[in-house]
N, C-alpha and C positions, 0 to 999 in steps of 0.2 A: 333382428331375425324377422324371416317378412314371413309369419304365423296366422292362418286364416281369423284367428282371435286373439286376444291380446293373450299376453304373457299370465297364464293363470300362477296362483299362490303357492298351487299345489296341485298333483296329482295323486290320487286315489281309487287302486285299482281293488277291482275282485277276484280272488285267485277261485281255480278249481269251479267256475260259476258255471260248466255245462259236463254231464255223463260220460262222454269219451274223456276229456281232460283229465279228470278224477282217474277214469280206467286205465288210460294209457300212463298216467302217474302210479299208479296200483296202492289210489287211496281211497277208501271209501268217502263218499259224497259228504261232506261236514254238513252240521244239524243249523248252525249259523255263516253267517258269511266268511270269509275267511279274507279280510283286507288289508293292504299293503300300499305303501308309497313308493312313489319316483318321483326321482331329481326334475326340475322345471328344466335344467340344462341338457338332457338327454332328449328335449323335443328339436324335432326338427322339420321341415315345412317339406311339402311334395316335391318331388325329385329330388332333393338335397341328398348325395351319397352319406351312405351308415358308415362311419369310421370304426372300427374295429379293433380293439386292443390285442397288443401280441399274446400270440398264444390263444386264443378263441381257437376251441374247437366245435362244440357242440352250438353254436349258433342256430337257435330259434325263432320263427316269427309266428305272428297268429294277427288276424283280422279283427279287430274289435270295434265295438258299438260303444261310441262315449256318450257322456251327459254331461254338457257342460251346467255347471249349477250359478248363475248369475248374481248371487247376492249371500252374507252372511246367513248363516243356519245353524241352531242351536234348537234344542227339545222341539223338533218340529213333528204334529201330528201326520201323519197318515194323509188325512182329507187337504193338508195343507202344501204336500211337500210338491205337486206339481208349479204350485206357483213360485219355488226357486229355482224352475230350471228356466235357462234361459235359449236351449236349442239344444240340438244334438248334432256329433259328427262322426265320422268314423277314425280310428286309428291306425297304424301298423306297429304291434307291441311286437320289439327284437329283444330278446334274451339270450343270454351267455348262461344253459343251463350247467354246466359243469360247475359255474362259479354260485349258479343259483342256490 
């Protein structure tokens, strides 16, 4: 896969992480993060067409801000945690929300 970064271990997203989101979900804004994964397989590099499983109706996308994190991270303080990221890039997160 020709991926601007290698193949990460994992993906870890933030759900509901901005006001509209939450409102047009008709959930109130949660007090802690609200985080979720995805498949390392569902990446796919710029211009690669989205394959779509039958039956998708309600297919969504959103623009997102990622933080690639460069190195293992465990109990990491506050004052520390800038120094695992190793860049940042942007995403296009596509979701199947019916199935979501």
């Amino acid at each position: 896969m020709n991926l601007p970064l290698p193949m990460p271990g994992k993906v870890i997203a933030v759900g509901l992480n901005y006001k509209d989101h939450a409102k047009e979900a008709g959930v109130p804004i949660p007090l802690a993060p609200v985080l979720f994964t995805k498949w390392t397989t569902s990446l796919i590099p710029n211009g690669a067409n989205i394959t779509l499983h039958k039956g998708v109706t309600q297919l969504d996308w959103e623009a997102e801000f990622a933080v690639v994190i460069g190195k293992r991270a465990t109990h990491v303080s506050e004052s520390e945690a800038l120094s695992y990221v190793s860049g940042y890039t942007c995403m296009n997160d596509v979701t199947d929300r019916e199935a979501q």
